[in-house]
C-alpha positions in Angstrom: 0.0 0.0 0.0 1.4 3.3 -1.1 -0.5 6.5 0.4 -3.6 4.9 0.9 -3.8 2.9 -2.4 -3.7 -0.7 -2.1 -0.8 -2.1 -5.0 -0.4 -5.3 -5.9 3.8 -6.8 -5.9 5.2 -5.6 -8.4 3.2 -2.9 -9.2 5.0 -0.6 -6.0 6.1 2.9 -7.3 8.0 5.4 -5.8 10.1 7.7 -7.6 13.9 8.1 -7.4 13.7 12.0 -6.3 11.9 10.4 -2.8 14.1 11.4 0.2 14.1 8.3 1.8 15.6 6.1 -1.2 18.0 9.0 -1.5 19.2 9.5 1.9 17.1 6.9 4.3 15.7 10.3 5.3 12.6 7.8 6.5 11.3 6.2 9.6 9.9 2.8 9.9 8.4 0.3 12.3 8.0 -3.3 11.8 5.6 -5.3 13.4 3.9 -9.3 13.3 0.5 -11.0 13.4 -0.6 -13.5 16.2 -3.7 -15.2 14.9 -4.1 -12.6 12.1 -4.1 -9.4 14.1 -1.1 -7.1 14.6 0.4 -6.8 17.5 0.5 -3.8 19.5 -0.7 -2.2 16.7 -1.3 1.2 18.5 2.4 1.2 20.5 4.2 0.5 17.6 2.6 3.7 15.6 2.9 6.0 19.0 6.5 4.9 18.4 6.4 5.6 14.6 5.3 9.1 15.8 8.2 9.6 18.6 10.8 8.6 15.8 8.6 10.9 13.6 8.8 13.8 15.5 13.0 13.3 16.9 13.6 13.8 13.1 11.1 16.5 12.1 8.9 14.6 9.7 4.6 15.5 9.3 2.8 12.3 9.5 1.1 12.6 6.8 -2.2 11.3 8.1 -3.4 10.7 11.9 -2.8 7.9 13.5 -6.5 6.5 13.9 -5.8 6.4 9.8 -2.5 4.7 9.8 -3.8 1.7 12.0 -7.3 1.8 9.3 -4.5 0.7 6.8 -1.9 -1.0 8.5 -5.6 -3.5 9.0 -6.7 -3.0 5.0 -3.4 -4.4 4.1 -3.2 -7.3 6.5 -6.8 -8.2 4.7 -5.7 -7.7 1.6 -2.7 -10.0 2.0 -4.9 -12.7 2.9 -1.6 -14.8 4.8 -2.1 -16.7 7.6 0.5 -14.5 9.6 1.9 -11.6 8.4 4.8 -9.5 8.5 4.6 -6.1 8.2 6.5 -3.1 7.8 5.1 0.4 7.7 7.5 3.5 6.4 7.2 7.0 6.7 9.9 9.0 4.2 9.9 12.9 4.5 8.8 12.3 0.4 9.8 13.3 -2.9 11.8 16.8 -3.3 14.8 18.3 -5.3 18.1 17.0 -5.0 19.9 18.3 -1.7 19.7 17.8 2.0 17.8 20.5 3.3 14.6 19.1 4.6 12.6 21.5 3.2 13.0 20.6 -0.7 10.4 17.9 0.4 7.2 19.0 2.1 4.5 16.3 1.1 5.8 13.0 3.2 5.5 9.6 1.6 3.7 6.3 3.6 4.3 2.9 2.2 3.1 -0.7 3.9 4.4 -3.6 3.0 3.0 -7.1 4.0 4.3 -10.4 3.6 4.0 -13.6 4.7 5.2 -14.2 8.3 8.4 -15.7 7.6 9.2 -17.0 11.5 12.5 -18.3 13.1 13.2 -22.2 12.5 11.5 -23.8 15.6 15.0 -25.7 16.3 16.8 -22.0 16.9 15.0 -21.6 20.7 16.0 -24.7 22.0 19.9 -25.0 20.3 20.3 -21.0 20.6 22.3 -18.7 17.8 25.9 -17.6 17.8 26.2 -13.5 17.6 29.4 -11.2 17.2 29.7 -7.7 18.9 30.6 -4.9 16.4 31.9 -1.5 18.0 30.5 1.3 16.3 28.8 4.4 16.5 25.1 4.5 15.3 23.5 7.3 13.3 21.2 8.8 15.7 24.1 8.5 18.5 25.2 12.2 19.2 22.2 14.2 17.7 19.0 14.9 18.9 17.2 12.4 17.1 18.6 9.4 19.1 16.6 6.6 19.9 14.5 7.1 16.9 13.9 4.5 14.4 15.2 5.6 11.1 15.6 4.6 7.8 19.6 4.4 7.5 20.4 1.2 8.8 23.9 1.1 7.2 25.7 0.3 11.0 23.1 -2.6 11.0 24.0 -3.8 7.4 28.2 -3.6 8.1 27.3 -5.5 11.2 25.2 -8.1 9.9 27.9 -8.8 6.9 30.9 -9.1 9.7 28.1 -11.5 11.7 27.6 -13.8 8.5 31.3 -13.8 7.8 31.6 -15.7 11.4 28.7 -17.4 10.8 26.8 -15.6 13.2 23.3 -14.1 13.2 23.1 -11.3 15.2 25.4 -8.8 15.6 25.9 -6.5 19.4 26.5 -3.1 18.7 29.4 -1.7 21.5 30.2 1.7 22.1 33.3 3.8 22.6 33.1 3.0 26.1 33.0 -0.6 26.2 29.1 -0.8 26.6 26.9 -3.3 25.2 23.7 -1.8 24.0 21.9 -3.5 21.6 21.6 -5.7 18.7 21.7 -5.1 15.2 17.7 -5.1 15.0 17.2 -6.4 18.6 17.1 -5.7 21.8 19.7 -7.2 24.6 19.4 -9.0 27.6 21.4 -10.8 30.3 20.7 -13.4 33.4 23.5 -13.1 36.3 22.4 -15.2 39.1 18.7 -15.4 38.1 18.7 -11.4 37.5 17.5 -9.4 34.2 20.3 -6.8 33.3 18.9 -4.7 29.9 20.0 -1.0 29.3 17.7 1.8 30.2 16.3 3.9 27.5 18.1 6.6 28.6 21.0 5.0 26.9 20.4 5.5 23.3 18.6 2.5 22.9 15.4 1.4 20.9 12.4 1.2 23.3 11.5 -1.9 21.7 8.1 -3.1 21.7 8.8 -6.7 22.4 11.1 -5.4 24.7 8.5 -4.0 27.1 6.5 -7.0 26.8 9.8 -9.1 27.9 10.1 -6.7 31.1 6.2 -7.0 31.8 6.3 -10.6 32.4 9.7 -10.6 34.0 8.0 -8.6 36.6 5.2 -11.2 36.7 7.6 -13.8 37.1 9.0 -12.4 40.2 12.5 -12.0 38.0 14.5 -9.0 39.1 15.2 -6.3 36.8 18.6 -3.9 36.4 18.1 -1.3 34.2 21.9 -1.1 33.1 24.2 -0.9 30.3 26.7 -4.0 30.5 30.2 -4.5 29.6 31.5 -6.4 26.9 33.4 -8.3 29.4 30.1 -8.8 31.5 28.2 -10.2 28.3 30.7 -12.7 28.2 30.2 -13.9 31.8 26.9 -13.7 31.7 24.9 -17.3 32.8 22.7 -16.3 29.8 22.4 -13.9 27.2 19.1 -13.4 24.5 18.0 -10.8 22.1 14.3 -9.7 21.6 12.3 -8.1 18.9 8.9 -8.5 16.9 10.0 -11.0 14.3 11.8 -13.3 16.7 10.6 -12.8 20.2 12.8 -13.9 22.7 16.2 -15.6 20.6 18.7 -17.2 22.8 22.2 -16.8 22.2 24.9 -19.0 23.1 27.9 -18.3 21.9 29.4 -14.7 21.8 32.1 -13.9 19.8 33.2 -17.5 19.5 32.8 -17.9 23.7 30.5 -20.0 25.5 27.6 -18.0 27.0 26.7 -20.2 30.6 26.6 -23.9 29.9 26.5 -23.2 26.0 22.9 -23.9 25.7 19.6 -21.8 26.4 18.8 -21.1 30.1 15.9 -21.8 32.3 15.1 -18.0 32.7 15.5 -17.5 28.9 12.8 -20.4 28.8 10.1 -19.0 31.5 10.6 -15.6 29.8 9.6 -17.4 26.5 6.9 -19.3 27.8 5.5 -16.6 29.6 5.7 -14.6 26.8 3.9 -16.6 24.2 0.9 -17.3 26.9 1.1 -13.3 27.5 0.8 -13.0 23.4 -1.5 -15.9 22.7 0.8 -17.9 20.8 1.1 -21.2 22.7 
């Protein structure tokens, strides 16, 4: 769907002078069904509008419109799950960077087939790789927004399938471990949650919340801190979260051992819960 307008694939148009295939000058969220509806519809597009907003782009429409047909295109797509991704680019304009060659923003949502994790991945756990970098919205007042330049994420994805890895852990200058690549981090010391605060840059991911909101129903302790490199690798347990893949256990870091080398107990009651909390058990 391009501005409204339902297209077929292969029929999706939008022309070279847009800002966003130009410069990524764009916002996005990305979202999954459970049973055919999307889930947290309405956080994900209050998020689309805080990312909106950190980077000075008009939604183009309200959001009581965007969620009308974010649910048009689900229909239309007729899957049994869905994947979706809805993008906001600041639209089509002269060529230059000043924002204000474009005026008339541009909303595009894609669906596809829910393409989900092999099953065999949350019980055998991935490898990942940390990558220190410094991310596009780090420094500038738009941080913590979800844009459209994901070129950190793509250089650190390509050194993670070098080492056979799939997920990359982006490191800053200080040593800090603060998210993946398109994920959200988390560690188990003793029994204990450690995750970043948002107050570190990070994405306030959706699935993340949900992973905090039945950690807290669990009776699991929470610390809201930034960890080491060298405290990911002693971790008992380490996993990533986002919409696409839930809760992913990882095992191996950087070619060491995480724990035992093999998904934890708390990784697993966090799962669990999670899919009850979701409706997907």
């Amino acid at each position: 769907m391009i501005d409204g307008q339902l297209r077929p694939p292969g029929a999706w148009q939008v022309s070279v002078f847009d800002r966003g295939f130009l410069y990524g000058d764009s916002v996005f969220e990305t979202l999954r069904t459970y049973r055919g509806q999307p889930f947290e519809l309405r956080e994900h597009l209050e998020r689309l509008a805080r990312s909106a907003a950190l980077v000075f782009i008009d939604l183009p429409v309200s959001l009581e419109r965007l969620e009308a047909e974010v649910l048009e295109a689900i229909r239309a797509g007729q899957n049994a799950e869905s994947y979706v991704r809805l993008m906001i680019t600041r639209g089509e304009g002269a060529l230059g960077l000043d924002p204000a060659l474009a005026d008339r923003p541009t909303r595009v949502i894609i669906v596809q087939p829910l393409a989900a994790p092999a099953p065999e991945l949350y019980t055998t756990g991935i490898s990942a790789i940390s990558f220190r970098t410094q991310r596009q919205t780090d420094s500038t007042s738009a941080v913590g927004a979800k844009v459209g330049n994901y070129l950190v994420s793509v250089l650190a994805m390509r050194k993670a399938g070098e080492a056979g890895a799939l997920e990359a852990l982006i490191v800053d200058a200080t040593g800090g471990v603060l998210e993946g690549g398109s994920s959200n981090i988390f560690l188990v010391e003793g029994g204990k949650l450690v995750t970043p605060d948002v107050s570190a840059g990070i994405l306030a991911g959706i699935t993340r919340a949900q992973v905090l909101a039945v950690a807290r129903e669990l009776g699991v302790t929470v610390e809201l801190a930034t960890p080491s490199l060298e405290r990911a690798y002693a971790a008992d347990e380490l996993f990533i979260s986002s919409s696409i893949r839930e809760l992913m256990p990882v095992v191996r870091l950087d070619g060491r051992s995480i724990g035992n080398g093999s998904p934890g107990q708390t990784f697993a009651r966090l799962l669990a819960a999670f899919r009850a909390r979701v409706g997907a058990t």
